[in-house]
C-alpha positions as CSV (number, residue, x, y, z in Angstrom):
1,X,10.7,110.0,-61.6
2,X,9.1,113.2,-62.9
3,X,4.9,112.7,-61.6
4,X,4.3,115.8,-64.6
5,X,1.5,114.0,-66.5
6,X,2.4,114.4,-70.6
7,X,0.2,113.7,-73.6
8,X,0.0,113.3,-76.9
9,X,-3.1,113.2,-79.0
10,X,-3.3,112.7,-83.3
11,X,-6.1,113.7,-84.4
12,X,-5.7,112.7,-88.3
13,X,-3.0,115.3,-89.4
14,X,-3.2,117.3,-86.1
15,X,-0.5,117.1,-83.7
16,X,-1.5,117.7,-79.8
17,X,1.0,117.4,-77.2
18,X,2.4,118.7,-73.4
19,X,5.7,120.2,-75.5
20,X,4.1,122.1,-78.5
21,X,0.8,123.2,-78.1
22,X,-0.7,122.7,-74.6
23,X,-4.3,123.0,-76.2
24,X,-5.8,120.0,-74.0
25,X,-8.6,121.4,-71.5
26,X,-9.7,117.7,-70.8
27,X,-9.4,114.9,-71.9
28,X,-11.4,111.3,-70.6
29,X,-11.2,107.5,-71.9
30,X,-13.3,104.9,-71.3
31,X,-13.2,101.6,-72.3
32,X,-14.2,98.2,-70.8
33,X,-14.8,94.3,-71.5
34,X,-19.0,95.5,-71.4
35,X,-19.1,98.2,-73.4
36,X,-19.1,97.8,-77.3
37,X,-18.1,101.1,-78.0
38,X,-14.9,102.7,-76.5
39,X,-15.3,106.5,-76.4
40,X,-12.6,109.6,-76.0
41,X,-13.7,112.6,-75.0
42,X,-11.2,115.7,-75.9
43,X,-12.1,119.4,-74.7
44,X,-10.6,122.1,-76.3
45,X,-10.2,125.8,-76.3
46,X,-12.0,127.2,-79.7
47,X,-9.3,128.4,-81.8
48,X,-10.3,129.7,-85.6
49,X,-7.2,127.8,-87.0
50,X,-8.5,124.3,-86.0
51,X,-10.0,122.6,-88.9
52,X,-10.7,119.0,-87.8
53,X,-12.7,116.3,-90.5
54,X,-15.0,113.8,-88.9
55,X,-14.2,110.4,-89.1
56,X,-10.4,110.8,-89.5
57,X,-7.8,108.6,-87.5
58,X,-8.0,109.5,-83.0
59,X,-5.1,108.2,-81.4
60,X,-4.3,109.0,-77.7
61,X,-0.9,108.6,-75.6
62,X,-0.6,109.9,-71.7
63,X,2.0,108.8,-69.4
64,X,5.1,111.1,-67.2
65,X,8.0,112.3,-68.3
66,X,9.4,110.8,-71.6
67,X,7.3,107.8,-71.4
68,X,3.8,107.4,-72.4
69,X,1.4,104.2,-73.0
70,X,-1.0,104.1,-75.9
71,X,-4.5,104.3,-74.3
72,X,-6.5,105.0,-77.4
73,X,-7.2,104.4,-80.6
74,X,-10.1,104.8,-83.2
75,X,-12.0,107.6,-85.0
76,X,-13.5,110.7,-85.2
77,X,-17.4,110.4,-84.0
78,X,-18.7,113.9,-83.9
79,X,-17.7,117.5,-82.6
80,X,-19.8,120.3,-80.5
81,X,-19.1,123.5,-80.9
82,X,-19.4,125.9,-78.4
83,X,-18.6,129.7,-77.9
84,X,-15.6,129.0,-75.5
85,X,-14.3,125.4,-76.5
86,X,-14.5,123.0,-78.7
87,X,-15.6,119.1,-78.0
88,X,-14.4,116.2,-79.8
89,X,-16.0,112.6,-79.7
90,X,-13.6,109.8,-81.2
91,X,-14.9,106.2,-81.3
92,X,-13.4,102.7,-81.4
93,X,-14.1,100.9,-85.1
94,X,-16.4,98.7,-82.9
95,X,-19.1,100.9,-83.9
96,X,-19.7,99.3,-87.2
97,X,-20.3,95.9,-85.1
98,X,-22.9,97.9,-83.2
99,X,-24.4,99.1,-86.1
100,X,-24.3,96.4,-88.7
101,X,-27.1,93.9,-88.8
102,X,-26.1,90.5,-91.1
103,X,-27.3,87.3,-92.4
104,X,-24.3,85.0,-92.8
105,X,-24.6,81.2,-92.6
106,X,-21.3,78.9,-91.8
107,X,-20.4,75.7,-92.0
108,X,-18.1,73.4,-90.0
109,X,-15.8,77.0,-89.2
110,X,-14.2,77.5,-85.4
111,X,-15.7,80.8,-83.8
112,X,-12.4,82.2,-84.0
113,X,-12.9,81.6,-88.1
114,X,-16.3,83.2,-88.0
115,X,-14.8,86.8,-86.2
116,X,-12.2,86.6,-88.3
117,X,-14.6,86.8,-91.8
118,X,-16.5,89.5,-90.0
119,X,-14.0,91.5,-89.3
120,X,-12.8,91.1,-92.8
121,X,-16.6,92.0,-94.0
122,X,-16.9,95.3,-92.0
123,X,-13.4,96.6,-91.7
124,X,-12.6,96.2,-88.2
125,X,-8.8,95.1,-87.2
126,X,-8.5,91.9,-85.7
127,X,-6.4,91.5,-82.8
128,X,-6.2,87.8,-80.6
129,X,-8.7,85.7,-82.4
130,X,-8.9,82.7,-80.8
131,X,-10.3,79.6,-82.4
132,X,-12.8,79.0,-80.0
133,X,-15.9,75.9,-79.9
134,X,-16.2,74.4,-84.1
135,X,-19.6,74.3,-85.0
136,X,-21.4,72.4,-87.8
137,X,-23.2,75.3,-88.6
138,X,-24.1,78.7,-87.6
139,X,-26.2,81.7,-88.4
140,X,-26.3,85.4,-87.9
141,X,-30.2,86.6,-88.3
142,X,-30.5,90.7,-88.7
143,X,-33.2,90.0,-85.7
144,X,-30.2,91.5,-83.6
145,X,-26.5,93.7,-84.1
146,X,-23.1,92.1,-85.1
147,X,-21.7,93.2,-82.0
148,X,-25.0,91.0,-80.0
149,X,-24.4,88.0,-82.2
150,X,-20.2,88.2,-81.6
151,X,-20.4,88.8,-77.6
152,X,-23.0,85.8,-77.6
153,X,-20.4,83.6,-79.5
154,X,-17.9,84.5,-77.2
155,X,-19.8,83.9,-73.8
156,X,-20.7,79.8,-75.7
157,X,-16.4,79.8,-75.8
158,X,-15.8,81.1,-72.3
159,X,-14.0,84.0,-74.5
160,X,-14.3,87.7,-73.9
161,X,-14.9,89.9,-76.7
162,X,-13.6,93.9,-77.2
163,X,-11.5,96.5,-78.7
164,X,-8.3,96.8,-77.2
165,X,-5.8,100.0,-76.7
166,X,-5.0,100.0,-80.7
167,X,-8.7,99.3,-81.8
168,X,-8.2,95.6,-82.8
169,X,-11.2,93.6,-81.9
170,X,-10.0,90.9,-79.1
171,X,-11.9,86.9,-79.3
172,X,-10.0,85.5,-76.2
173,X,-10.0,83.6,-73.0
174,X,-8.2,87.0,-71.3
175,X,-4.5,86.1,-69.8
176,X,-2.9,87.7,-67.6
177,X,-0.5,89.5,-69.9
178,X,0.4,92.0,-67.0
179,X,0.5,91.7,-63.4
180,X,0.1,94.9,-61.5
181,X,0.1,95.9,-58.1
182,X,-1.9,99.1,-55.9
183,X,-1.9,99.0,-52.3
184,X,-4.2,101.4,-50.2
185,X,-3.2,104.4,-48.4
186,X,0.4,103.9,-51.2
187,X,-1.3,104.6,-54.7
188,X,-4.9,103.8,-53.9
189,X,-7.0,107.2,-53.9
190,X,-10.4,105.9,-53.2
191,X,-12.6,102.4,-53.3
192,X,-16.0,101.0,-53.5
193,X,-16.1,97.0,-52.9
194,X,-18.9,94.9,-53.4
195,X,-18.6,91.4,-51.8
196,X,-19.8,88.5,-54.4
197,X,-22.2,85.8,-52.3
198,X,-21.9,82.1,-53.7
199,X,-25.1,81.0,-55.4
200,X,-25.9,77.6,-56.2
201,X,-26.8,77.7,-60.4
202,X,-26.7,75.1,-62.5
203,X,-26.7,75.6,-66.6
204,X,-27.4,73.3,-68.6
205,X,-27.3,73.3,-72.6
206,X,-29.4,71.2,-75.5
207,X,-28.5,70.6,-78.6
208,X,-28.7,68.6,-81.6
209,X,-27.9,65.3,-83.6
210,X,-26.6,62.2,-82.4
211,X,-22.8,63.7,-83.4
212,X,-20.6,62.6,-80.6
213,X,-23.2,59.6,-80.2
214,X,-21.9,57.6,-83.5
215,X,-23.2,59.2,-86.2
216,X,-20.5,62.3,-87.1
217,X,-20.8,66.0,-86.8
218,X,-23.4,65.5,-89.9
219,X,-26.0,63.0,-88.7
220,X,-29.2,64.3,-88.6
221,X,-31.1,65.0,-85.3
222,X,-34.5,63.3,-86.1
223,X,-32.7,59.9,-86.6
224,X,-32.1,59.4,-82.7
225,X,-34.2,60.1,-79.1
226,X,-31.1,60.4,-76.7
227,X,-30.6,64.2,-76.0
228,X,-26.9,66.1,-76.5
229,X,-27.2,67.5,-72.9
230,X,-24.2,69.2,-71.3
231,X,-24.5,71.0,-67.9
232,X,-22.0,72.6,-65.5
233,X,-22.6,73.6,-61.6
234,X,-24.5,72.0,-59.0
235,X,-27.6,73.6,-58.6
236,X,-29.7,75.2,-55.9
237,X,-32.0,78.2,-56.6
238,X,-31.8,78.3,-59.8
239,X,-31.5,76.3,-62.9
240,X,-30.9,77.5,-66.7
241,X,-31.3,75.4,-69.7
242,X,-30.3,76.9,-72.8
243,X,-31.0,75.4,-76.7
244,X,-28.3,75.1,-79.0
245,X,-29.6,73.9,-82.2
246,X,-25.7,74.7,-83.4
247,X,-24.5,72.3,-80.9
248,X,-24.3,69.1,-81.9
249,X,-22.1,67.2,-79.7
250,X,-22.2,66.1,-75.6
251,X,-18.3,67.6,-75.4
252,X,-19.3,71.1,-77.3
253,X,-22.3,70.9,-75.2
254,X,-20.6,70.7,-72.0
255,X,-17.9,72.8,-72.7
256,X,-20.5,75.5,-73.9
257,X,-22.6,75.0,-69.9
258,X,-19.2,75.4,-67.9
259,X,-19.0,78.8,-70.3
260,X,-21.9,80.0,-69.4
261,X,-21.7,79.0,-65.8
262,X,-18.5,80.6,-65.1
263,X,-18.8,83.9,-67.4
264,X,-22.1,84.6,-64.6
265,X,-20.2,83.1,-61.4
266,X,-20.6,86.0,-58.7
267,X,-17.6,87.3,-57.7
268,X,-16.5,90.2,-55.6
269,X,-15.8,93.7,-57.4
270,X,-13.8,96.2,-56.6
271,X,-13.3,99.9,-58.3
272,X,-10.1,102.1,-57.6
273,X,-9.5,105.7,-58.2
274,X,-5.7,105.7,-58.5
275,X,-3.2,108.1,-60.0
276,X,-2.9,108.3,-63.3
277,X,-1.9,104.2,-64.6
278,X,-1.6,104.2,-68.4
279,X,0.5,101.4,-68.8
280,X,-2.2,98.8,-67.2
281,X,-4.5,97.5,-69.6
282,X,-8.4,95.8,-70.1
283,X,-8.0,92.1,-68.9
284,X,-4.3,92.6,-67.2
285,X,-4.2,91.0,-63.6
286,X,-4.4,93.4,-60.5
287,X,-3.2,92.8,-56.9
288,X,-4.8,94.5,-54.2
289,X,-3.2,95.0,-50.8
290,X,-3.3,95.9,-47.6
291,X,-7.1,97.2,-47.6
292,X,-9.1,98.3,-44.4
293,X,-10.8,94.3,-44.9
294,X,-8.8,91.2,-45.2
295,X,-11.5,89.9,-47.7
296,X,-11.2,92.8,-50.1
297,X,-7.6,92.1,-50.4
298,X,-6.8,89.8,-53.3
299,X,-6.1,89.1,-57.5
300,X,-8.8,90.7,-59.8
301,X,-9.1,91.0,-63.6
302,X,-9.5,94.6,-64.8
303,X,-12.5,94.9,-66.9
304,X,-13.0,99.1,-67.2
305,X,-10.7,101.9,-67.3
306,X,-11.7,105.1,-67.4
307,X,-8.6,108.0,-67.9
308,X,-9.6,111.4,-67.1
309,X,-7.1,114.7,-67.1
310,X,-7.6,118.0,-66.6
311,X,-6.8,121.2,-64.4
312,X,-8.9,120.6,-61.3
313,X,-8.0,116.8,-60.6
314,X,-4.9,116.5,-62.8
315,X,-3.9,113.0,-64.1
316,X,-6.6,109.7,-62.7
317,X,-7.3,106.2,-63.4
318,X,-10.1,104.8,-62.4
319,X,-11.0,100.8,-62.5
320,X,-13.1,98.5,-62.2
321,X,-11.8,94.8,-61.6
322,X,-13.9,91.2,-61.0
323,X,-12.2,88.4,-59.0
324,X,-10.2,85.9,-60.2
């Protein structure tokens, strides 16, 4: 296999790639399960024929050889212009989320049925949706950003919530679509490792109306005195207790407290500088071997990449990956 890194960057009717124009000074990709906003930075040489719109269509391929992976998509956030070079800042459509602040009510929708309308509502694509906890209600208050009021939804359904490769906004409990593996000292550049401790926490969750006590998803909360109370872990230092008023049954209420308690389980971490690795993916499954420890060895979800190429270091991956 040819190690020659190639690229390919569209940039709405502009055409960037290894073959034609070699224009690409640098080019670095972020993106990760907790950041809202997926970024692309692209460094050019300042050429008087380049006439570039902001806001128009960023998509980004790198790989070797003939084959390259999509690692980017979104839009055109700004440009700074220098006397040299010329810098480009694309965006994933995620930035409307961050931006938009809404008052919407629902009623007796799944959170999968919520996103969905939202992403309708604001124009961003919609990739897995999942359907997620059905509530009797819920509200979005403009007391805090689309993007707030969706990640908080998702961590009550155990989901995660980002834009993937292609800019469609992901609602999911994250398989493992992909299994990859990178073994030190073979395609392993560099680590840092953290190792998770076990602490005992315990979350619990209140809601609302004697639902899932006799009276239906509609009964109203005033006419009974036993509590919907549902709590997961077994305690120890600490103890959360969350209210729900859009809870309003014991099963929605425990399903929402083993959520919560598993989405802030410490686990160890691990980041990897590797060569370049377009093909793996936020959420894909990674297998690390043969490390200096025996305890850093082990499966971990990937939940940041960052992409970087340029002249100095040439084609690297970087990632950051939480135990399974």
């Amino acid at each position: 296999m040819n190690y020659r890194p190639i690229y390919q960057i569209s940039i709405g009717n502009l055409v960037l790639s290894t073959q034609e124009t070699n224009r690409l000074v640098e080019l670095d990709v972020h993106a990760g399960l907790e950041t809202p906003v997926h970024e692309c930075r692209m460094v050019l040489p300042q050429f008087n024929d380049l006439t570039i719109e902001e806001g128009v269509p960023v998509s980004v391929q790198l790989g070797y050889d003939q084959q390259m992976e999509q690692v980017f998509t979104g839009e055109l956030h700004r440009q700074e212009q220098g006397a040299e070079r010329l810098t480009l800042i694309a965006r994933s459509a995620c930035k409307r989320l961050v931006k938009r602040r809404l008052d919407l009510y629902f009623e007796g929708m799944t959170a999968g049925e919520m996103v969905t309308t939202i992403c309708q509502q604001e124009k961003v694509l919609p990739g897995i949706i999942q359907p997620g906890l059905r509530f009797s209600y819920y509200a979005l208050g403009r007391d805090r950003s689309a993007y707030s009021h969706l990640k908080y939804l998702a961590a009550q359904c155990g989901f995660d919530l980002y834009a993937n490769e292609k800019d469609r906004l992901v609602f999911a409990r994250t398989a493992a679509i992909a299994v990859h593996s990178f073994t030190y000292q073979v395609n392993i550049i560099s680590f840092r490792f953290s190792d998770g401790k076990a602490i005992g926490e315990k979350w619990e969750v209140f809601g609302e109306s004697p639902a899932s006590l006799g009276q239906g998803p509609q009964g109203a909360y005033w006419l009974t005195k036993r509590e919907v109370k549902g709590s997961a872990g077994l305690g120890g230092k600490s103890v959360h207790q969350i209210y729900a008023p859009t809870i309003r049954s014991l099963d929605n209420a425990s399903l929402m407290a083993k959520a919560l308690q598993k989405k802030q389980e410490n686990r160890k971490r691990i980041c990897i500088c590797t060569m370049g690795a377009p093909e793996v993916k936020i959420g894909d499954t990674i297998q690390i071997n043969q490390m200096p420890e025996k305890q850093q060895n082990g499966w971990y979800k990937l939940i940041d990449i960052r992409h970087r190429l340029n002249a100095q270091s040439g084609f690297i991956s970087q990632f950051k990956m939480q135990e399974l």
